[in-house]
C-alpha positions as CSV (number, residue, x, y, z in Angstrom):
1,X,0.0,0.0,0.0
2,X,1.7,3.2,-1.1
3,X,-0.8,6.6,-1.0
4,X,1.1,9.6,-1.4
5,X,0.7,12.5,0.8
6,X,0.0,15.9,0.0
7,X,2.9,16.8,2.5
8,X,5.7,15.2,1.0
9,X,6.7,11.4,0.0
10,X,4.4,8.2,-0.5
11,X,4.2,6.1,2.8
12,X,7.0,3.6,2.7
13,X,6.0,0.1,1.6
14,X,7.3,-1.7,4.8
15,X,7.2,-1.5,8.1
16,X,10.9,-1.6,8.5
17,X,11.2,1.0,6.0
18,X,8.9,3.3,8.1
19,X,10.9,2.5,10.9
20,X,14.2,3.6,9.9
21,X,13.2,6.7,8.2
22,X,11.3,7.6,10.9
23,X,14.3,7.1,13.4
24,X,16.5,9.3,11.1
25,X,13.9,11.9,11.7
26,X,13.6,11.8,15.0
27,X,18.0,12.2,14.9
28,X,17.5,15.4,12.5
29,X,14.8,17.1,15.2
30,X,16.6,16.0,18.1
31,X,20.0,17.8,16.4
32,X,17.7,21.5,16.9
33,X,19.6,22.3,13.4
34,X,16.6,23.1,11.4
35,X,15.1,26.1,10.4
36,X,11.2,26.7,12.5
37,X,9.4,25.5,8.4
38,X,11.9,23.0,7.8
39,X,11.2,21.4,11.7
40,X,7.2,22.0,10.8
41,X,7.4,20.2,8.0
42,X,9.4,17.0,9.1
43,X,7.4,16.6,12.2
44,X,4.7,16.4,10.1
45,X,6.2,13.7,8.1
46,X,7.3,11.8,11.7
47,X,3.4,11.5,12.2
48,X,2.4,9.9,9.3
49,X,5.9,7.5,9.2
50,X,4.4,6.5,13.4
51,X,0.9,6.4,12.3
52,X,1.8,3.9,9.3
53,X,3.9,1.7,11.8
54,X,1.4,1.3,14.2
55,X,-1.0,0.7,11.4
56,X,1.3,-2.3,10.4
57,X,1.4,-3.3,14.2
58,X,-1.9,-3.6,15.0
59,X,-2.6,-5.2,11.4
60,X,0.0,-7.9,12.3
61,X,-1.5,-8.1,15.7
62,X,-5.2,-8.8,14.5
63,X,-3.5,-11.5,12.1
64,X,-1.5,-13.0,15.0
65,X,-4.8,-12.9,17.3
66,X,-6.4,-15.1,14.5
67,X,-3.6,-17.5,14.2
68,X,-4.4,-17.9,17.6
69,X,-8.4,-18.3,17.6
70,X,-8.1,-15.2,19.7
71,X,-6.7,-17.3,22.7
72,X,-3.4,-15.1,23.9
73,X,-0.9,-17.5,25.0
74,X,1.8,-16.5,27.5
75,X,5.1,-16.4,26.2
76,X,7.3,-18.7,28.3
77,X,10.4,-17.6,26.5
78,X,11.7,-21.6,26.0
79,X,12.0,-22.5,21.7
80,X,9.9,-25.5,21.3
């Protein structure tokens, strides 16, 4: 699923994808080196890069919960 934004680039095909860009972007506003429109404008990319991962999350999280038959199973930690 790639839509574009009328902000700036398509969402990334991937959820790693998302990820990384997303955790360059957080670097670049962390580093306070960007002029006030420049910050504006990456921030509002940041939003859309978390709101497509947690998309992805919950997405994989509904397909996991079906795997299951909706019964969570605690994780005991020990490969089987």
């Amino acid at each position: 699923m790639v839509t574009a934004s009328k902000h700036g680039p398509a969402a990334p095909a991937h959820y790693e994808v998302a990820l990384q860009e997303l955790e360059q972007l957080v670097a670049k506003l962390e580093s306070g080196d960007m002029p006030l429109e420049q910050l504006l404008t990456q921030y509002q990319r940041g939003a859309e890069l978390l709101k497509f991962c947690r998309d992805r999350l919950a997405a994989v999280d509904a397909q996991i919960k079906v795997l299951d038959q909706g019964t969570l199973k605690p994780w005991s930690g020990d490969a089987a």
